[in-house]
C-alpha positions in Angstrom: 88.1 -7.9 75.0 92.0 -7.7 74.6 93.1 -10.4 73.1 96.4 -9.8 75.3 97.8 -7.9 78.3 100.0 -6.1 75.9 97.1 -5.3 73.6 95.5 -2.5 75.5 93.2 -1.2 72.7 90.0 0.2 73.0 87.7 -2.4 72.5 84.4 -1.1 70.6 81.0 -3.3 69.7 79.0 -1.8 66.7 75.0 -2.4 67.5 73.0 -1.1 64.1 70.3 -3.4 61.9 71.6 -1.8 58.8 74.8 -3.8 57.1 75.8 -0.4 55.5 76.2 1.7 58.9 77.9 -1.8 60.2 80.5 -1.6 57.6 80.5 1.8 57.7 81.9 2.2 61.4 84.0 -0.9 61.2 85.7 0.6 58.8 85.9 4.2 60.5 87.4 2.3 63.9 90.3 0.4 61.7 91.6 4.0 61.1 92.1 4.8 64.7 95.4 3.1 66.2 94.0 2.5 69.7 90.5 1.0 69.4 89.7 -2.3 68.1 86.1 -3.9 66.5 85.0 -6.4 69.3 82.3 -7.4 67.6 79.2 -6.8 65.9 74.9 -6.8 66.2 72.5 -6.6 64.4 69.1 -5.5 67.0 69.4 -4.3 70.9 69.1 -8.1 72.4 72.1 -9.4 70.3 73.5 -6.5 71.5 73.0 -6.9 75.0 74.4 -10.8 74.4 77.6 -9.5 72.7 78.1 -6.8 76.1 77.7 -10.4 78.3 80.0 -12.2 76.3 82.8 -9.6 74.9 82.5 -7.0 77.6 83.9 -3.9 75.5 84.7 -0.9 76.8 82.3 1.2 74.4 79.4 0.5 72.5 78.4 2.3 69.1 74.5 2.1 69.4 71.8 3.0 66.8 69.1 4.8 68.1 66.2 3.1 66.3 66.1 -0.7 65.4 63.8 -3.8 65.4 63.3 -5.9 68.3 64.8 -3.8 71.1 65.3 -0.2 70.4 68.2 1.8 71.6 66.7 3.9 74.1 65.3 0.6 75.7 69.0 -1.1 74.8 70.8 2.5 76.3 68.7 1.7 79.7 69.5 -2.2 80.4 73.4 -1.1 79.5 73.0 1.4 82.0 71.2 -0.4 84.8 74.0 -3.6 84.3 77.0 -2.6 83.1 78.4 0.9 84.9 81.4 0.5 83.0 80.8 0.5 79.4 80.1 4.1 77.8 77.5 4.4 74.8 77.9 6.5 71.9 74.7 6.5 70.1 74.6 6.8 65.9 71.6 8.9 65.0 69.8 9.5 61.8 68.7 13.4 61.2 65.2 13.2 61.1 63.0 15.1 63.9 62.0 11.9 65.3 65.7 10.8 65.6 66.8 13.8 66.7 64.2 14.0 69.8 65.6 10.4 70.9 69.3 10.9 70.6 68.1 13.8 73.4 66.6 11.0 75.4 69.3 8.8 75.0 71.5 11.5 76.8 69.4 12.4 79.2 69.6 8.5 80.0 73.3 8.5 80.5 74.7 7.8 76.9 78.5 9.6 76.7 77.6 11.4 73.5 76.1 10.9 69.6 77.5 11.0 65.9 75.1 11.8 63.2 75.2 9.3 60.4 76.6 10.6 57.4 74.0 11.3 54.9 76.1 12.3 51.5 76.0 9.8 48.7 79.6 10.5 48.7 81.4 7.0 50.7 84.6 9.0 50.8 83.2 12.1 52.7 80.9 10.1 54.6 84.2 8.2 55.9 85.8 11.5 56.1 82.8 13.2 58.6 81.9 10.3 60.1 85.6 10.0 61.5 86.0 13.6 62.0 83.2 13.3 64.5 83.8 9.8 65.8 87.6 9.5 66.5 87.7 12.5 69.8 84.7 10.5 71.4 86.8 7.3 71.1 89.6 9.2 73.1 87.3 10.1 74.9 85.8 6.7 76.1 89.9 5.6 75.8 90.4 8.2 78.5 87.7 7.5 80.2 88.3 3.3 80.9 91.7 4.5 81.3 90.4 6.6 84.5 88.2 3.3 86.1 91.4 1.2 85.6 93.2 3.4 87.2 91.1 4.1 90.3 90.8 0.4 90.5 94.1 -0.2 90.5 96.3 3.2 90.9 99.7 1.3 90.9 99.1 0.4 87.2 100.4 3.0 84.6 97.6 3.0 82.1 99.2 4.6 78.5 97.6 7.1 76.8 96.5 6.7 73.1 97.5 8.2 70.3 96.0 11.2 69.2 94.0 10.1 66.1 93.2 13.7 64.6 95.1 16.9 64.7 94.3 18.4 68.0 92.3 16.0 69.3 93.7 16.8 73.4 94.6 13.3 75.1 92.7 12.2 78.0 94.2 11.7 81.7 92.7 10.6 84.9 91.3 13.5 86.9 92.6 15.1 90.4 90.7 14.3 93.5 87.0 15.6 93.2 87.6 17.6 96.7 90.4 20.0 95.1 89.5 22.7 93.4 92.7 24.5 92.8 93.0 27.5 90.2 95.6 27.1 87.3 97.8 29.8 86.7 98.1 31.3 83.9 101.1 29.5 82.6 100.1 26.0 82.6 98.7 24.2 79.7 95.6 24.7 78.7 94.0 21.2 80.8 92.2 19.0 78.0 91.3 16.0 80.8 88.3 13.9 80.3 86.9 12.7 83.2 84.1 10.6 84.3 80.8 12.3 85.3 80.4 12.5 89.2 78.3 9.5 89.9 76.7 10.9 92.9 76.0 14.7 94.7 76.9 15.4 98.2 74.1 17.2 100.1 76.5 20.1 100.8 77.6 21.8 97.7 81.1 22.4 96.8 82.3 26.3 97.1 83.5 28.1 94.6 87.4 29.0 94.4 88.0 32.8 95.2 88.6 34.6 92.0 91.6 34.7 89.5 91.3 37.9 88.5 93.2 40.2 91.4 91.7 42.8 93.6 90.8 45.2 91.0 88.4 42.4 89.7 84.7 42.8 90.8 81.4 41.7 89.2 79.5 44.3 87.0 76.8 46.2 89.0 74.5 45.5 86.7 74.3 42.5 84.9 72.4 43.0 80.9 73.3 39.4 79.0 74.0 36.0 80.1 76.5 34.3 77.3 77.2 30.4 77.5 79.6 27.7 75.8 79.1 24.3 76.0 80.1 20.9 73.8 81.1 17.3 75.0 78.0 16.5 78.0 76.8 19.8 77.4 73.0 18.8 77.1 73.1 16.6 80.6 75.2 19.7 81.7 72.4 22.3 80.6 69.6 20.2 81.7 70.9 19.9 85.2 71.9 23.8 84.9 68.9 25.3 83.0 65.7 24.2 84.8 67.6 26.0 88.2 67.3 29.5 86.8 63.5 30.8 88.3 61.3 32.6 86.9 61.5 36.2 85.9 65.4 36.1 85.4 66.2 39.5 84.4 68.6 39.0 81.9 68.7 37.3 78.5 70.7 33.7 78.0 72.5 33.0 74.7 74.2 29.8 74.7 76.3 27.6 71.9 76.2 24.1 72.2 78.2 22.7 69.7 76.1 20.3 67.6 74.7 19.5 63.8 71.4 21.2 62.6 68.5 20.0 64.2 69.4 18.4 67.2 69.7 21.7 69.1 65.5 22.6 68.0 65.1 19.4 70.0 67.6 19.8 72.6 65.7 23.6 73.5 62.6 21.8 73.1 63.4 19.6 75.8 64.6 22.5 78.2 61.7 24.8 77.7 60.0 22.0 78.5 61.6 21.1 82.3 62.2 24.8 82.9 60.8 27.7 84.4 62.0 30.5 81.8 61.6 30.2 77.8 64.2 28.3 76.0 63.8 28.3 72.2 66.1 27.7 69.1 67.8 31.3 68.1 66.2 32.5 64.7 67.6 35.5 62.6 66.5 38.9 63.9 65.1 37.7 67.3 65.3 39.8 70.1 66.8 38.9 73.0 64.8 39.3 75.8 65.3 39.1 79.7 63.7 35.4 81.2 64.3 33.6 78.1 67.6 31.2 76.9 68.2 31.3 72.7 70.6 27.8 71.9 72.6 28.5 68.7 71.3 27.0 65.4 73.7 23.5 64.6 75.9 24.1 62.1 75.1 27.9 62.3 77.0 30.7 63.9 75.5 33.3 66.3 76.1 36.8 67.2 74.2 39.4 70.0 74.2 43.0 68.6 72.2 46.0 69.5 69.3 47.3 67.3 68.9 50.9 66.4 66.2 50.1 69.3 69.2 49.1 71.5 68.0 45.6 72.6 70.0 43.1 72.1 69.1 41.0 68.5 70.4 38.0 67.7 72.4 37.5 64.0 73.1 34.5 62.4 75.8 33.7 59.9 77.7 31.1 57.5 81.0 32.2 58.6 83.8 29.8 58.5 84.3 27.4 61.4 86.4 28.3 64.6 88.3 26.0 66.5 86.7 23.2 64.0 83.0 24.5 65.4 80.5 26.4 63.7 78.7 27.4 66.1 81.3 28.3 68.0 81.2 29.7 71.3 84.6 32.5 70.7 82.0 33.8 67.4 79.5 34.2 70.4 81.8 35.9 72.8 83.6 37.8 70.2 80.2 39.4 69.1 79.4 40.0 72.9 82.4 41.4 73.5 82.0 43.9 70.3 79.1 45.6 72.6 81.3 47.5 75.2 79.4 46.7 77.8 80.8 45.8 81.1 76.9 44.0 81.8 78.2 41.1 80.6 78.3 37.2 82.8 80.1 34.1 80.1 80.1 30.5 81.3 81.8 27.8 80.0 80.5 24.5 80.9 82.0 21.0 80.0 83.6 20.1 76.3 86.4 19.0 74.6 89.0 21.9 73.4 89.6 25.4 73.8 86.4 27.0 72.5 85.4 30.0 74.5 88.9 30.7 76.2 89.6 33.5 73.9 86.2 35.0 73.9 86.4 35.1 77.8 89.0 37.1 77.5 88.1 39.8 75.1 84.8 39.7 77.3 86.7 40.4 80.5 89.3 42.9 79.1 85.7 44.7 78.7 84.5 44.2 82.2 82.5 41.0 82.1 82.8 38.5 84.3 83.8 34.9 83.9 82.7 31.5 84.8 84.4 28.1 84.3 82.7 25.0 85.2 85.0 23.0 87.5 86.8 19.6 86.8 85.4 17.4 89.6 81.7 17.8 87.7 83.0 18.4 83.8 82.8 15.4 81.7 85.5 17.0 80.1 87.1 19.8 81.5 88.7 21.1 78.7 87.0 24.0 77.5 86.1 25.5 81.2 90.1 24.3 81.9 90.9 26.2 78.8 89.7 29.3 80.0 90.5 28.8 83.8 94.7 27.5 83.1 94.7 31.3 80.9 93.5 32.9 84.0 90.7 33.8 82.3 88.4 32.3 85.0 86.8 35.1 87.8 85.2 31.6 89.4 85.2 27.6 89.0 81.9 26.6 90.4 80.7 22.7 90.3 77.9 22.6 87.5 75.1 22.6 90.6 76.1 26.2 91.7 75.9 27.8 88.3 72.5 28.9 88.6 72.2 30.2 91.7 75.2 32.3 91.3 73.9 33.2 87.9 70.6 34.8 90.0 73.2 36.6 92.6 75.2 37.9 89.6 72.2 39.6 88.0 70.0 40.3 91.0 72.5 42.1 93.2 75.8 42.6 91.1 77.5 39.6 92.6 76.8 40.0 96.3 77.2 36.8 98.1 
């Protein structure tokens, strides 16, 4: 806990049996300025001992360990303590992998990989790369709760620990739904998930796009970007879409290598159409969902057959992602196809907001998720404060809208 009212620092407890990974991220959190080590343990009792005792504002869980595991660790911090967020650390194995997807499905706020390299300097290097925007993130986050619990108190905002790293600010009021124009900032906010769903969905706001603006008439591809929440985001999304959709879905999410086979694995699993990993040369067809390869990019061409294929590639990162969702929309774009629906769910950063619009300066049409239900609304904020948004719908309209767009050329 803060060791003073001054000292507002983000207090973090690292939970891992291995002493290496314990030093490891001690290390990595005394090179951001606004968290602090709150303490340490060694198995997922200790753990929940330490949360009784220090009650920190984020935990740093491994997913397996003796005694207590971290799934079983995840679920008792979720049941008791609604306040603390839990990143988890995860090996790379397939077994790993397939938990870290349960742990978010469970409610943890996001994962790092461990880093792997035999290197310690690059394995400082990536593991703070990866680790420092979901501290701001959790910073922004208990920064939010403190101030809906008290709204008088200004809260400060933390540095920014890495580059571009976008600070994090309390949301508006879950009931307005305004559009940005096209001169304000790109929003970056991160937000608390809504904690419960109203009966009666939320409308969309009327589209940005001015009177010439209409959905295609025929909708051929489905392209979607997604990062920070995204697989809590998809899962709620995905298993809406019914049967016999009759359009192809290619979606970036950004992660490493081998969490997203586990994270489609999952979703084919609780939906109704086919979602599968995308492999070189596949084609793209109509009822099925194809999730980028981690740490591959992903591009939808035509074939000399003129289906749509899918292309992956080594290219340099964009925006700091490979995959990245602008490489996606970019190569959509390329087709010249008006046919064309993007949709930009929750993440942290800009990705997709250029993509959208090259994909709209080609006819397509665009969807931003909307703050009130974004973990972070800065990717579906990017591309809705650029105007580049034709509607902001709350994450539980998506798919339906998705069916109206492709079924009947947007009628309502």
């Amino acid at each position: 806990m803060a060791e003073s009212e001054s000292d507002d620092r983000l207090d973090v407890l690292v939970v891992d049996d291995s002493p290496t990974y314990r030093m490891i991220l001690s290390r990595t959190l005394k090179g951001c300025p606004f968290a602090r080590l709150a303490g340490s343990a060694v198995d997922g009792e200790a753990a929940l001992l330490a949360i009784a005792e220090k009650r920190p504002d984020l935990v740093l869980l491994d997913v397996s360990m003796p005694v207590l595991d971290g799934i079983e660790t995840l679920k008792r911090i979720r049941a008791k303590w609604h306040d603390v967020d839990v990143v988890m650390c995860s090996g790379v194995d397939q077994n790993q992998t397939g938990l870290t997807m349960q742990a978010l499905s469970l409610g943890a706020l996001d994962f790092v990989p461990k880093p792997q390299g035999d290197n310690p300097a690059e394995s400082f290097a990536a593991l703070g790369a990866a680790l420092h925007p979901l501290l701001e993130l959790a910073m922004g986050r208990r920064n939010a709760r403190r101030a809906r619990s008290s709204p008088a108190k200004a809260i400060p905002r933390p540095p920014s620990p890495i580059g571009e790293a976008p600070p994090a600010r309390a949301a508006r009021p879950e009931s307005v739904h305004p559009v940005p124009t096209a001169s304000a900032p790109a929003p970056t906010s991160a937000k608390p998930p809504v904690a419960t769903r109203s009966s009666t969905l939320p409308q969309a706001v009327p589209p940005t796009g001015g009177p010439g603006r209409r959905p295609p008439a025929r909708v051929e591809l489905v392209v979607v970007g997604v990062s920070t929440g995204g697989p809590n985001a998809l899962q709620a999304m995905v298993p809406r879409i019914p049967e016999g959709f009759p359009a192809p879905i290619v979606c970036v999410q950004h992660m490493p290598p081998l969490f997203t086979a586990s994270l489609a694995e999952r979703l084919d699993r609780a939906s109704k159409i086919r979602v599968m990993e995308a492999a070189e040369g596949m084609v793209a067809l109509p009822g099925h969902m194809y999730i980028a390869q981690g740490g591959r990019h992903l591009d939808v061409v035509r074939g000399a057959d003129g289906r749509f294929r899918l292309k992956l590639h080594d290219a340099p990162p964009v925006n700091s992602c490979r995959p990245s969702v602008d490489v996606l929309f970019d190569s959509a774009a390329a087709l010249g196809i008006p046919g064309i629906v993007s949709v930009v769910l929750t993440g942290m950063g800009s990705d997709g907001a250029a993509g959208a619009r090259k994909l709209r300066e080609k006819g397509a049409w665009s969807i931003a998720q909307d703050e009130a239900t974004s973990v972070v609304w800065g990717m579906p904020g990017a591309v809705a404060s650029q105007g580049q948004a034709d509607e902001l719908l709350p994450l539980e309209r998506v798919a339906s809208r998705l069916e109206e767009l492709v079924r009947s050329g947007g009628a309502r």
